[in-house]
MARBA-3410 file (N, C-alpha, C, O; in Angstrom, 1 decimal):
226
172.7,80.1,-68.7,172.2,81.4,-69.1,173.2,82.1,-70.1,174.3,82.1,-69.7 ~ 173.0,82.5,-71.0,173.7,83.4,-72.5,174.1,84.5,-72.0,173.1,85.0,-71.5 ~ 174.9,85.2,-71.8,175.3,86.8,-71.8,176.0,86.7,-72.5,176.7,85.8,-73.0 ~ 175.9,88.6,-72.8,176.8,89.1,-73.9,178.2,89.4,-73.6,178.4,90.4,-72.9 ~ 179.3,88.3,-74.1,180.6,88.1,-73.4,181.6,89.9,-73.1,182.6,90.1,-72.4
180.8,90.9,-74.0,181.4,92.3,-74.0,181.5,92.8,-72.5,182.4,93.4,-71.9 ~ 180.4,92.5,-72.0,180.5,93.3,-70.5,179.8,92.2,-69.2,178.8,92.5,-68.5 ~ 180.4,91.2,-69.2,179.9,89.8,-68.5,179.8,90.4,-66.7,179.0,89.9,-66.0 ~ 180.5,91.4,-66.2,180.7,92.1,-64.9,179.4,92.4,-65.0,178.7,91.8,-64.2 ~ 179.1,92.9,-65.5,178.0,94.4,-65.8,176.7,93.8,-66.0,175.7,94.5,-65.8
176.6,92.5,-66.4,175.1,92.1,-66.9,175.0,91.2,-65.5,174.0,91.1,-64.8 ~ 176.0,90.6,-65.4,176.1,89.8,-64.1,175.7,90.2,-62.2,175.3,89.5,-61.2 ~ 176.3,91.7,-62.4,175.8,92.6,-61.7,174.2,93.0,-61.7,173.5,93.0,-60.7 ~ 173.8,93.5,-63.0,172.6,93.6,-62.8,171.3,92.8,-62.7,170.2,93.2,-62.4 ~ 171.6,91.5,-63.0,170.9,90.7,-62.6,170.7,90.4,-61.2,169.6,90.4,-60.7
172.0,90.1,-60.3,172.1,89.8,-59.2,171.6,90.8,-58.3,171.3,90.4,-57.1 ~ 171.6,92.3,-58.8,171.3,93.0,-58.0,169.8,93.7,-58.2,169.3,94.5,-57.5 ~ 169.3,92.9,-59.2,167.4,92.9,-59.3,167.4,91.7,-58.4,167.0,91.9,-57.3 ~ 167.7,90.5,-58.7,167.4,89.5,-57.9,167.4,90.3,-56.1,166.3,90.3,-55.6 ~ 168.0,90.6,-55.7,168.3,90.9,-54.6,167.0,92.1,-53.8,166.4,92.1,-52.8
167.0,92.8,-54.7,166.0,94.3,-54.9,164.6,93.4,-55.0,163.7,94.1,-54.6 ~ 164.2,92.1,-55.4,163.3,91.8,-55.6,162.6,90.7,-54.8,161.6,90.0,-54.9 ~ 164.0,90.7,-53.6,163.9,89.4,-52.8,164.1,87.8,-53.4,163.7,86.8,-52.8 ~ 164.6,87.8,-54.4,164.9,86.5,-55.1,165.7,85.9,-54.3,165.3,84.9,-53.8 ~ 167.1,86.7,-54.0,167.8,86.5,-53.3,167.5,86.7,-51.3,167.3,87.7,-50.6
167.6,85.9,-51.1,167.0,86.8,-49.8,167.8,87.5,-49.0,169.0,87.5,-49.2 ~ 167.3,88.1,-48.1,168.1,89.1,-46.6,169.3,88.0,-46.1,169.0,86.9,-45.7 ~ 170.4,88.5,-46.2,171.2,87.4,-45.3,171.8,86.0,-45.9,172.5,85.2,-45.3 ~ 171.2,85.9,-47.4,172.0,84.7,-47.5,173.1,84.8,-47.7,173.9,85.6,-47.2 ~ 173.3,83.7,-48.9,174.9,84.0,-48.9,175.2,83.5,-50.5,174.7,82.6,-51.1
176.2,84.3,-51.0,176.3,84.3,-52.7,177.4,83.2,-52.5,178.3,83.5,-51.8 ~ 177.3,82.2,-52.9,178.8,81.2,-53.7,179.5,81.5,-54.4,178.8,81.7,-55.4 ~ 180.6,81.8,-54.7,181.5,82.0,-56.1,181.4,81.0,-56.8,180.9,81.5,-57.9 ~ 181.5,79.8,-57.0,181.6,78.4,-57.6,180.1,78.5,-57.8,180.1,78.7,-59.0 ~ 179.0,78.4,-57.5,178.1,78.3,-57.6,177.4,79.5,-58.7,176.4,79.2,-59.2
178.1,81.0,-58.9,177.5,82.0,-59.4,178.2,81.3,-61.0,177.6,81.3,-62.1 ~ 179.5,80.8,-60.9,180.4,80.6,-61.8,179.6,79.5,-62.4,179.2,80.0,-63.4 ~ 179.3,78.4,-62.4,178.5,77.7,-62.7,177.3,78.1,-63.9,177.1,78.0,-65.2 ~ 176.5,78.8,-62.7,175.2,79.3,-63.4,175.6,80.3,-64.3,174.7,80.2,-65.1 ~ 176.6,81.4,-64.7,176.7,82.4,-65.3,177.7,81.5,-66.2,177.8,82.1,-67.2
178.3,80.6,-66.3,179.6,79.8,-67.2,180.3,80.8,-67.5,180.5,81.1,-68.7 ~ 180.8,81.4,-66.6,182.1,82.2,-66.4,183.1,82.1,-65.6,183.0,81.4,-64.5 ~ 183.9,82.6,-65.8,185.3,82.9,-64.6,185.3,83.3,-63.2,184.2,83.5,-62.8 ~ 186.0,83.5,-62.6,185.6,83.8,-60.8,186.1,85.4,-61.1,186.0,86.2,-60.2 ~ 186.6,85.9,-62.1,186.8,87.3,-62.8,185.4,88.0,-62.4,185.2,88.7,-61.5
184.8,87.7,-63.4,183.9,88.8,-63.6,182.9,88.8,-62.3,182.3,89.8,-62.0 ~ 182.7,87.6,-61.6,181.7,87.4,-60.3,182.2,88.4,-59.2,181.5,89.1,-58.5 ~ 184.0,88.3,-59.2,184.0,88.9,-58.2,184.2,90.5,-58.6,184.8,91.1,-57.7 ~ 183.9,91.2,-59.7,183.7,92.5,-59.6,182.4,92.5,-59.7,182.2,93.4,-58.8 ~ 181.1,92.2,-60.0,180.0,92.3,-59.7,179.6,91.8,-58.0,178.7,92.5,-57.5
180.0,91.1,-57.3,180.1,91.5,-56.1,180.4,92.6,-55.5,179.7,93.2,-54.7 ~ 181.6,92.9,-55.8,182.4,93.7,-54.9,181.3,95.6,-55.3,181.2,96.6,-54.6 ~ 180.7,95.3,-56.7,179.6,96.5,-56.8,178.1,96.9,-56.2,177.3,97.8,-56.3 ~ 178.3,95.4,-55.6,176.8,94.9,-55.0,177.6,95.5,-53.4,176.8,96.1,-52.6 ~ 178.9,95.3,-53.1,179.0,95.5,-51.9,179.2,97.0,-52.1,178.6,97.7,-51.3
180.0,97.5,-53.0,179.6,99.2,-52.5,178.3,100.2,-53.2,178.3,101.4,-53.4 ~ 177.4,99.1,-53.5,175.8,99.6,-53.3,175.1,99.4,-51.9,173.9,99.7,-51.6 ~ 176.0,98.8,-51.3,175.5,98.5,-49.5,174.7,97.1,-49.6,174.2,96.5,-48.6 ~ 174.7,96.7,-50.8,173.8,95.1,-50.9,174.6,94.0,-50.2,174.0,93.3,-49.4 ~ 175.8,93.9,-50.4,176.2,93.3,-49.4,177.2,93.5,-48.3,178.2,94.3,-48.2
176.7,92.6,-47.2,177.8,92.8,-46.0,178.7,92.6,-45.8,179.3,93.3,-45.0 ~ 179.3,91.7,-46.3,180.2,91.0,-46.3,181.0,90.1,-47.2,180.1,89.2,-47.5 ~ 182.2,89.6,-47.9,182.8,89.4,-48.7,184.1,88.0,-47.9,184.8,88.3,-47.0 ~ 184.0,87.0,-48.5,185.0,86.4,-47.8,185.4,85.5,-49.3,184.9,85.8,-50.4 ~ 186.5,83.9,-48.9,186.7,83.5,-50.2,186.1,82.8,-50.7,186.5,82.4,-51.8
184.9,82.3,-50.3,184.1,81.6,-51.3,182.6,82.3,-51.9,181.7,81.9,-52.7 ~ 182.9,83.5,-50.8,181.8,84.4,-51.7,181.0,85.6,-51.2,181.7,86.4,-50.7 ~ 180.0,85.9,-51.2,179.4,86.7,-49.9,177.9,86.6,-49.5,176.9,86.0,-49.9 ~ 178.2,88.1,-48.5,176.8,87.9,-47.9,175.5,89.2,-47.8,175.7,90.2,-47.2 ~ 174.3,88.8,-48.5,173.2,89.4,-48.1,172.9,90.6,-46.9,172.9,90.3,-45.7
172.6,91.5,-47.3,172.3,92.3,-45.7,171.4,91.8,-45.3,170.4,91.4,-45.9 ~ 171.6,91.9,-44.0,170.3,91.1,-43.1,169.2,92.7,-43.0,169.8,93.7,-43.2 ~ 168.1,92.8,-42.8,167.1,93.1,-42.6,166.1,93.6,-41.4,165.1,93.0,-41.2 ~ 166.4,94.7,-40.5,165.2,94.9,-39.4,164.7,96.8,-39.7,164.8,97.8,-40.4 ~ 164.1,96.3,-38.7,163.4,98.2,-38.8,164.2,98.9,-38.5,164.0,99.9,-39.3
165.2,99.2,-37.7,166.4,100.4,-37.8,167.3,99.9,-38.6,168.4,100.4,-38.3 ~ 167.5,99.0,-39.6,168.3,99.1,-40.6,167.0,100.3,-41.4,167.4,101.4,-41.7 ~ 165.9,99.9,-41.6,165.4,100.7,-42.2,165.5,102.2,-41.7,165.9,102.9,-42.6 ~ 165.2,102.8,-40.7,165.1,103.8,-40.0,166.2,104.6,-40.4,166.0,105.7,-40.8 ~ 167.8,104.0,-40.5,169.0,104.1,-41.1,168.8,105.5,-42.1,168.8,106.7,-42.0
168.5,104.1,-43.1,168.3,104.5,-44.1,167.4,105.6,-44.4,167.8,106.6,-45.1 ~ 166.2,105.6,-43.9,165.4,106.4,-44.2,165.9,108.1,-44.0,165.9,109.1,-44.6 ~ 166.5,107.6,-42.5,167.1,108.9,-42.0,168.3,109.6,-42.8,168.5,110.8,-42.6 ~ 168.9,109.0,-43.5,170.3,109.3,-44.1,169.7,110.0,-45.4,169.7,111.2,-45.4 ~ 169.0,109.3,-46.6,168.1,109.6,-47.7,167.5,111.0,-47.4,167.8,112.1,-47.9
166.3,110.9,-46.2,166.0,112.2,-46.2,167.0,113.6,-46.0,166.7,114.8,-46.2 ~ 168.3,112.9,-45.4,169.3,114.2,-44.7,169.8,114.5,-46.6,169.3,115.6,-47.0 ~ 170.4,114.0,-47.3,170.5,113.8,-48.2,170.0,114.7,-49.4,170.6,115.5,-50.1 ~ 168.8,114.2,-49.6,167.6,115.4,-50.1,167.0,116.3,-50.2,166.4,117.0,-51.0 ~ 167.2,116.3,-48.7,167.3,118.4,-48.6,168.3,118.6,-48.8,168.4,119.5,-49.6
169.5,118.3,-48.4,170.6,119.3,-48.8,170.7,119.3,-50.5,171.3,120.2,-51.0 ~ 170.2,118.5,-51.1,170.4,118.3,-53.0,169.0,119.6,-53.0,168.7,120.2,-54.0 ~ 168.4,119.7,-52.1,167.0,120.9,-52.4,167.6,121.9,-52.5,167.5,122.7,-53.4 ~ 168.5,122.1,-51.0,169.1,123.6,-50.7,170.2,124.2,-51.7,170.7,125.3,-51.7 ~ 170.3,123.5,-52.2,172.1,123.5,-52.9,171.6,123.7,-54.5,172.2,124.4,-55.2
170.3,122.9,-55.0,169.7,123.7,-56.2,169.3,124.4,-56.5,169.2,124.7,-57.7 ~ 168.7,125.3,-55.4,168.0,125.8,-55.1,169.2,127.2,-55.6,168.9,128.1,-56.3 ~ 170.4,126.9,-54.9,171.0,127.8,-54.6,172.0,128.0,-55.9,172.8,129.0,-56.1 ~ 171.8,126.9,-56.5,172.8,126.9,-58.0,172.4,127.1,-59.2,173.0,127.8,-60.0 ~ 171.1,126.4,-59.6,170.5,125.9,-60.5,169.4,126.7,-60.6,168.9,127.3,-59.7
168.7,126.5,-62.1,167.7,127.4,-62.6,166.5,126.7,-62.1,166.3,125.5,-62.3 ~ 165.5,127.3,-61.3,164.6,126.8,-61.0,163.5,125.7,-61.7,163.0,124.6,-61.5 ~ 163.3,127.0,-62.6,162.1,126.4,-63.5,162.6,125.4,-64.1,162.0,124.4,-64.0 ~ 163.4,125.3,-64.7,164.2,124.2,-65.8,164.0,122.8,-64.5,163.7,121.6,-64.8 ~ 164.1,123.1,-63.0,164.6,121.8,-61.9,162.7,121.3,-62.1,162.1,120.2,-62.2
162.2,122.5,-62.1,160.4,121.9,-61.8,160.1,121.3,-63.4,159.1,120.6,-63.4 ~ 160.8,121.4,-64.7,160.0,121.0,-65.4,160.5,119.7,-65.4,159.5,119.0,-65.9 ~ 161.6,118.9,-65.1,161.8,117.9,-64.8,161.3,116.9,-63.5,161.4,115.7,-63.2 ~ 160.8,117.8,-63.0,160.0,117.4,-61.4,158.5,117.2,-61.9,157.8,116.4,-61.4 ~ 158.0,118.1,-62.9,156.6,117.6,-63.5,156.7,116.5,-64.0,156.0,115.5,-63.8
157.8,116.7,-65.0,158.3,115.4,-65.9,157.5,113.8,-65.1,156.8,113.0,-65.6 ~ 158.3,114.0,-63.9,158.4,112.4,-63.4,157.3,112.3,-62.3,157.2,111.1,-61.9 ~ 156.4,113.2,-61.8,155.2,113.3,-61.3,154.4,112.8,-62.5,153.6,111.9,-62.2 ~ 154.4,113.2,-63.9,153.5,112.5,-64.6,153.8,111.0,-65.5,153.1,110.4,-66.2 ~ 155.0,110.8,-65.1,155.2,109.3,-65.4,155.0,108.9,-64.1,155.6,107.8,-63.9
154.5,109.2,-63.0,154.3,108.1,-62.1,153.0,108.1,-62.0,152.5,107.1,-61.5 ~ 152.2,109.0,-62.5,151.0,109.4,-63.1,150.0,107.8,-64.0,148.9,107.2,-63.9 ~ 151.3,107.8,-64.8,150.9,106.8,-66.0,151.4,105.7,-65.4,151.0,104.7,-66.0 ~ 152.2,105.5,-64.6,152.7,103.8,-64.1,152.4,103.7,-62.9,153.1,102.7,-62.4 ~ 151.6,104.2,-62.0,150.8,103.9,-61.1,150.6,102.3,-61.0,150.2,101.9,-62.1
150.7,101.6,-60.3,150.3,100.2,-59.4,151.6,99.0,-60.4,151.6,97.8,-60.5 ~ 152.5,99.8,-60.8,153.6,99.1,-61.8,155.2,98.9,-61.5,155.8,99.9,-61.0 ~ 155.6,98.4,-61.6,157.8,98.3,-61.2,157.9,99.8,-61.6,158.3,100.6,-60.7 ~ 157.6,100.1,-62.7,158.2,101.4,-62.9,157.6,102.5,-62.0,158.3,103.5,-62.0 ~ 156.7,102.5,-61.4,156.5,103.4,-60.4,157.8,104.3,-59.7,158.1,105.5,-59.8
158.6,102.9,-58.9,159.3,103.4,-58.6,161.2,103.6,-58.8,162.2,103.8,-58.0 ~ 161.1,103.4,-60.4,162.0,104.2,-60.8,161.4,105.6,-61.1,162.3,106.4,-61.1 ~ 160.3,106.0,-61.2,160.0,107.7,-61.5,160.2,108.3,-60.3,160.8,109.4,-60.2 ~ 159.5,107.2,-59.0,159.8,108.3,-57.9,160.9,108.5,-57.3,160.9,109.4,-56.5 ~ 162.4,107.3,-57.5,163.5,107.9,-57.7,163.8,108.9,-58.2,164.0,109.9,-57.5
163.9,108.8,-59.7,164.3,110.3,-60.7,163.3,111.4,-60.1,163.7,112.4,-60.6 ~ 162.5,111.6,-59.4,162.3,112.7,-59.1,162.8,113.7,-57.6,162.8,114.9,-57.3 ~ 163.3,112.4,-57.0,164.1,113.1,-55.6,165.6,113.3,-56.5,166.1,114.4,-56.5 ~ 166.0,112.4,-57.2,167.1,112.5,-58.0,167.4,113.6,-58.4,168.5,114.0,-58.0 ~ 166.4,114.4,-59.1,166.5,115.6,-60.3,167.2,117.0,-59.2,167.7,118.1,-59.6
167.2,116.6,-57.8,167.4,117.6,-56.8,169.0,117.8,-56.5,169.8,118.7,-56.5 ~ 169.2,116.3,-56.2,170.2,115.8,-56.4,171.8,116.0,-57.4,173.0,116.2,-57.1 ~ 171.2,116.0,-58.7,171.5,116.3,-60.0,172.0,117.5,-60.4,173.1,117.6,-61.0 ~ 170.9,118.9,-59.7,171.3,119.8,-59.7,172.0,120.6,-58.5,172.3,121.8,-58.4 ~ 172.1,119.6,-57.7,173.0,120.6,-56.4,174.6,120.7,-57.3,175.3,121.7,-57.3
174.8,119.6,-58.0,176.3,119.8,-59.0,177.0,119.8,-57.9,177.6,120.8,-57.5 ~ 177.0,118.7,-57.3,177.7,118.0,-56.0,178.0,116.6,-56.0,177.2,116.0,-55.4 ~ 178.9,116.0,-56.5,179.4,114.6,-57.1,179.3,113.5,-55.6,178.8,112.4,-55.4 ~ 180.0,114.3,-54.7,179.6,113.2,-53.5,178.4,113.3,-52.9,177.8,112.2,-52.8 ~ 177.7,114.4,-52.5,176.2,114.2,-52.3,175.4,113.3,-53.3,174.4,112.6,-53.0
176.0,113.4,-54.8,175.5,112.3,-55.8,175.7,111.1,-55.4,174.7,110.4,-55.6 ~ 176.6,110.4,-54.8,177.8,109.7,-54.6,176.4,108.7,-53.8,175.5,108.0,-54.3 ~ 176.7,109.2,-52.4,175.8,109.3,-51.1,174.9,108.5,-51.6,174.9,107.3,-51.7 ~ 173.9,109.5,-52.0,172.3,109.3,-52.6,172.2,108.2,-53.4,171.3,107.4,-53.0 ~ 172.9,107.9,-54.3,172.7,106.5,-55.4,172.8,105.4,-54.3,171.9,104.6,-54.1
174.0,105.3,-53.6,174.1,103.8,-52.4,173.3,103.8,-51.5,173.4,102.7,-50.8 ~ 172.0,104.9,-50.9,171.5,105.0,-50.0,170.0,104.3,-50.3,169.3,103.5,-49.6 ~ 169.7,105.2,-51.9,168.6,105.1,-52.4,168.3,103.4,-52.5,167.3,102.8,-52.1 ~ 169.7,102.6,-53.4,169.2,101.5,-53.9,168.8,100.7,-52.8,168.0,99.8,-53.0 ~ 169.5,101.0,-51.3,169.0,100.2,-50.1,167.4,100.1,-49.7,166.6,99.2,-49.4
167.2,101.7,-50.0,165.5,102.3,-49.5,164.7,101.0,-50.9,163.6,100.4,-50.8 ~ 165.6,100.9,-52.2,164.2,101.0,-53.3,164.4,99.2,-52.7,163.6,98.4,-53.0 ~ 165.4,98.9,-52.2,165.2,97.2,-52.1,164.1,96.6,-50.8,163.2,95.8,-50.9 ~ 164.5,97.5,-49.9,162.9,97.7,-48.9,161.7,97.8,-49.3,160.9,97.0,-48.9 ~ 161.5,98.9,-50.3,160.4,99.3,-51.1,160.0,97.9,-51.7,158.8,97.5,-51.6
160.5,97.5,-52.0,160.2,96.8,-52.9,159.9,95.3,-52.2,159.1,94.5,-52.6 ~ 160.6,95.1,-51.4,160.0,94.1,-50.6,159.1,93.7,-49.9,158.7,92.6,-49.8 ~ 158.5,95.1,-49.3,157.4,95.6,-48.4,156.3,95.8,-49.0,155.2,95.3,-48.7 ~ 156.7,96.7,-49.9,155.2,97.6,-50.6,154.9,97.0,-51.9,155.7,97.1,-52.8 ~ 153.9,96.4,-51.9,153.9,95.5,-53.2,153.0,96.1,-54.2,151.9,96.5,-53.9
153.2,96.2,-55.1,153.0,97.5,-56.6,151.7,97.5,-56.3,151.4,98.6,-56.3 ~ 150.5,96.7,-56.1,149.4,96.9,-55.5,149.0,98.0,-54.2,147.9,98.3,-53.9 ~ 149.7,98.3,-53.8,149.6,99.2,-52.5,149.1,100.5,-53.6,149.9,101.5,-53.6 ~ 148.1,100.6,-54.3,147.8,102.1,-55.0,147.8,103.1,-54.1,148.6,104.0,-54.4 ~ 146.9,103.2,-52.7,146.9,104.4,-51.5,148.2,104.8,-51.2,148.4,106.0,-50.8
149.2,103.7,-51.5,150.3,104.7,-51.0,151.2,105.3,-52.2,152.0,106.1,-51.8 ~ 151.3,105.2,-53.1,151.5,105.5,-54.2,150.5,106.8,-54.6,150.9,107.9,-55.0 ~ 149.8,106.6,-54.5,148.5,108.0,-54.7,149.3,108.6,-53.8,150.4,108.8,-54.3 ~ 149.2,108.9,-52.8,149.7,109.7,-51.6,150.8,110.4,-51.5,150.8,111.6,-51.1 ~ 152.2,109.5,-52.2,153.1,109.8,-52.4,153.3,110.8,-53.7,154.0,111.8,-53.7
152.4,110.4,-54.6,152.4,111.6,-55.7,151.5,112.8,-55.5,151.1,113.4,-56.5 ~ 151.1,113.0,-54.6,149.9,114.0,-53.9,151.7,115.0,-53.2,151.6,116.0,-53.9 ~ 152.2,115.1,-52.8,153.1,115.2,-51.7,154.3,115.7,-52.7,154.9,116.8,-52.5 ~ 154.6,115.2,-53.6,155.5,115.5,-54.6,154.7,116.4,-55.7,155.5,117.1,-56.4 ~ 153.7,116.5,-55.8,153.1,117.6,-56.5,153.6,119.0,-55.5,154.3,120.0,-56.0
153.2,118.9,-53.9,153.5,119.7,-53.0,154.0,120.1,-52.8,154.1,121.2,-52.2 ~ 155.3,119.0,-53.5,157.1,119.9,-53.2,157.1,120.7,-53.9,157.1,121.9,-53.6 ~ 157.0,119.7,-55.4,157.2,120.4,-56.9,156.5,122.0,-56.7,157.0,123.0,-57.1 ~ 155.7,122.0,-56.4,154.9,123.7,-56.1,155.7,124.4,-55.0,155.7,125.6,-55.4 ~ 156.2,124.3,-54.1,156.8,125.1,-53.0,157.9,125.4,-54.2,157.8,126.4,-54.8
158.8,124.5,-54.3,159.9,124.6,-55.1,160.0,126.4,-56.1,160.6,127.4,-56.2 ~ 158.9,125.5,-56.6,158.9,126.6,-58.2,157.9,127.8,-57.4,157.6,128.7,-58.1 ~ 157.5,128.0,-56.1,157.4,129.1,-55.5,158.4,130.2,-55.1,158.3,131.3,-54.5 ~ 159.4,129.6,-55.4,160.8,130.2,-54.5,160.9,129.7,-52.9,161.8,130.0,-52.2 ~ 159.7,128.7,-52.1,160.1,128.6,-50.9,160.7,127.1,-50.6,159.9,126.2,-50.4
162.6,126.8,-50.7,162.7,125.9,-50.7,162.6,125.3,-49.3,162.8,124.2,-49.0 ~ 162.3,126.4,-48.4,162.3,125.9,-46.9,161.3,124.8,-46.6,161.4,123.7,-46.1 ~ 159.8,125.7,-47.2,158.4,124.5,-47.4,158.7,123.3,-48.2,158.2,122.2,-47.9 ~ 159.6,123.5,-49.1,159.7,122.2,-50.1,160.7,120.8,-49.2,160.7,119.6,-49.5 ~ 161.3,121.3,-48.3,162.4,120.4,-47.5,161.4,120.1,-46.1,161.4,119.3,-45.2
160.5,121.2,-46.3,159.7,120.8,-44.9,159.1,119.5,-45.3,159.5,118.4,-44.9 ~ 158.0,119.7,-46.2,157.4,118.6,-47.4,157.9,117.3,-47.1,157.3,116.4,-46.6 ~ 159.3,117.4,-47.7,160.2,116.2,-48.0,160.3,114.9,-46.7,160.2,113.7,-46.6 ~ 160.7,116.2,-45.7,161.2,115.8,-44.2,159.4,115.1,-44.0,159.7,114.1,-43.3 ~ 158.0,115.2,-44.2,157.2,114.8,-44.2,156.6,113.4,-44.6,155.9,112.4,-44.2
157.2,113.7,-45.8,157.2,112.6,-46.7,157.9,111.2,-46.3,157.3,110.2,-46.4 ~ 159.2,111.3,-45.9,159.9,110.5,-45.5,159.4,110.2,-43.7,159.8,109.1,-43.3 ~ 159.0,110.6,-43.2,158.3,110.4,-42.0,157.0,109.7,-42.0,156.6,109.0,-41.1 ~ 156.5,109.7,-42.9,154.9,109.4,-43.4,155.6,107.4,-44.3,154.8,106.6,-44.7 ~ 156.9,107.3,-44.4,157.0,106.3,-45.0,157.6,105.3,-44.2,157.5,104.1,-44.4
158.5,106.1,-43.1,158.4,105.1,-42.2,157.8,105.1,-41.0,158.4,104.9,-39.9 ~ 156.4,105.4,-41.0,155.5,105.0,-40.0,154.6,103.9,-41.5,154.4,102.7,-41.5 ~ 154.5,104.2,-41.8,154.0,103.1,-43.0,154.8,101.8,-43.0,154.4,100.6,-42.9 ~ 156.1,102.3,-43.2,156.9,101.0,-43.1,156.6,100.0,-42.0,156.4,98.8,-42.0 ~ 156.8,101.1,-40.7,156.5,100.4,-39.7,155.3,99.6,-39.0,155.3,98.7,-38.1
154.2,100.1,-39.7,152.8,99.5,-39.7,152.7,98.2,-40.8,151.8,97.4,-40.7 ~ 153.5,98.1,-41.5,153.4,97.0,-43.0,154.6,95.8,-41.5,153.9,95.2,-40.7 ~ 155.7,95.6,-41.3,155.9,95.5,-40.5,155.3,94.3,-39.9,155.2,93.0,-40.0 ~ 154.6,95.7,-38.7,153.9,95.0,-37.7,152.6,93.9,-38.2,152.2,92.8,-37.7 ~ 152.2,94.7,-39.3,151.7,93.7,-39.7,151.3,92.3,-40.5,150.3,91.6,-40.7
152.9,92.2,-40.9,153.3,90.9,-41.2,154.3,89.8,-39.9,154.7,88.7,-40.1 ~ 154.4,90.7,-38.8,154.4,89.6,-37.8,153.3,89.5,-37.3,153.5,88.4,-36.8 ~ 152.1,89.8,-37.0,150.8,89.1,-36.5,150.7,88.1,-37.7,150.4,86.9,-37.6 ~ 150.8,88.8,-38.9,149.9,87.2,-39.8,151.2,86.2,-39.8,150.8,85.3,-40.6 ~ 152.3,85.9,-39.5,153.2,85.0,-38.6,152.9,84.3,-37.8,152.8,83.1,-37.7
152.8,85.4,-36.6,152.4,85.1,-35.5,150.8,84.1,-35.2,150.7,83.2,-34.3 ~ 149.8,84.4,-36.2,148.9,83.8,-36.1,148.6,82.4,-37.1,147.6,81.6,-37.1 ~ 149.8,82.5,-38.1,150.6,81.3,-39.0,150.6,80.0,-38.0,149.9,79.0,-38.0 ~ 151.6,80.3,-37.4,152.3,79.4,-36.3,151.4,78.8,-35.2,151.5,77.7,-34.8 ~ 150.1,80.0,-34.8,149.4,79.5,-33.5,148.1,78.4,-34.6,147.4,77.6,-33.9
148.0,78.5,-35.8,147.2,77.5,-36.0,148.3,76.3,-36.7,147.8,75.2,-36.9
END
């Protein structure tokens, strides 16, 4: 594979960490050093700083000397997550709320309601509906709640993305039904409804999650029995 020898960490990183987000890589395996070195025709340099960014994005669990390992995968890892993300996002609501110009936070919150608008059933979906919990985030003008949020999210969007396959339009519709919701509480002055919203939203995703789920161990389950 060719990379641009200027930032070989960095491209190396981002590959491995779409592969991972995309299930290329799977839950739990395990990265080789000698083996990444190979494929990338580089040094054990740059592999092991693109790990060690994969490990404090929470992608990986573990690190030893010949390389590391995948997070493994169940419903309260998800739950985790879910739970931490939403604590997260109200406080980036309350704290904009409390610092930042309103209107200026909602025209940015339209902004990315109508690119999810236009990228509906697409990857880019859900980079918009990041940037739009983001934009809350952004303006609390709080570097570790920023901090937080980036290592929490990329765990949720690697779930997302494993689970919910860009075809799922109903939940995507739904989702931008709910974020219009916020976006209007918001620019009402009531950020209490907009964090109620939120706390909704994220509740409504993991009972979904949890139904997607369940229902890929019955079609397992009924794999095996024929």
């Amino acid at each position: 594979m060719q990379l641009n020898r200027k930032s070989l960490s960095d491209q190396i990183y981002g590959i491995l960490k779409m592969e991972i987000l995309k299930n290329e890589i799977p839950f739990g395996s395990k990265l080789v050093n000698r083996q990444l070195q190979e494929r990338f025709g580089v040094s054990s340099s740059p592999i092991r700083d693109a790990i060690n960014r994969l490990y404090n994005d929470g992608l990986i669990s573990s690190i030893d000397k010949t390389g590391a390992t995948v997070v493994e995968f169940d419903y309260d890892f998800f739950l985790e997550v879910n739970e931490i993300l939403l604590y997260v996002i109200n406080t980036g609501i309350k704290l904009s709320y409390e610092k930042s110009d309103i209107m200026e936070i909602g025209k940015h919150l339209e902004n990315y309601i109508d690119l999810q608008e236009k990228h509906i059933g697409t990857d880019e979906f859900y980079d918009y509906d990041y940037r739009f919990h983001k934009t809350f985030i952004d303006y609390s003008y709080n570097s570790r709640l920023e901090k937080i949020f980036k290592e929490y999210n990329v765990l949720h969007e690697m779930l997302v993305r494993n689970f919910y396959s860009p075809e799922t339009l109903q939940i995507q519709e739904d989702s931008i039904k709910i974020h219009k919701r916020i976006k209007d509480a918001f620019l009402n002055r009531d950020d209490v409804l907009a964090r109620k919203l939120t706390e909704e939203h994220y509740k409504t995703a993991e009972k979904t999650f949890k139904g997607i789920l369940k229902q890929r161990e019955d079609e397992n389950s009924n794999t095996k029995a024929n």
